[in-house]
C-alpha angles and dihedrals in degrees: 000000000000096000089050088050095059102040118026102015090057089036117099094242108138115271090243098062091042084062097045086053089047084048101047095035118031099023093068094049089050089049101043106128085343087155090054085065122087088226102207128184084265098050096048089049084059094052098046095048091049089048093050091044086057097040088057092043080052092046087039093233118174119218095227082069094068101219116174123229099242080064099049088055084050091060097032098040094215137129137226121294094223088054096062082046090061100037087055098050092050084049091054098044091045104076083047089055083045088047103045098043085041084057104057087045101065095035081052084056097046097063095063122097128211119204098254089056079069 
């Protein structure tokens, strides 16, 4: 991040394209086998505060102008980091929920027996 910080964050390239970098290039790292994670209070705290320091070095925000962070998601039209965290895990899990109830379904069909099976 520091290398993005000095060259493309304090650059004038348009905000937009800062956050699609954002977006393409530190997102993914951040997200790399994120449900695997227990994503405690703590944790999501971490990442939140991670993801904020790196909108105001995008929208090049000093701390001395005190902008809150509700402010800083308005301009930058992101959500938290922890969200999409959450939102990913619950992706993931769903298809296994599908599969195991699927499953004992069908293992609840097989067993019966029509009377041409006799």
């Amino acid at each position: 991040m520091n290398l993005l910080g000095k060259g493309i964050w304090k650059s004038s390239i348009r905000l937009d394209t800062k956050l699609r970098l954002y977006q393409t290039y530190v997102v993914p790292v951040l997200m790399y086998v994120c449900e695997a994670w227990t994503t405690t209070q703590f944790l999501c705290a971490c990442v939140d505060a991670f993801d904020m320091w790196a909108f105001r070095m995008i929208i090049r925000s000093p701390y001395i102008r005190q902008v809150s962070n509700s402010e800083v998601r308005d301009i930058t039209n992101c959500r938290p980091f922890s969200y999409m965290v959450t939102d990913r895990k619950l992706r993931f899990s769903a298809p296994s929920c599908k599969t195991i109830t699927g499953q004992s379904q069908q293992q609840s069909g097989s067993r019966h027996q029509t009377g041409d099976d006799q």
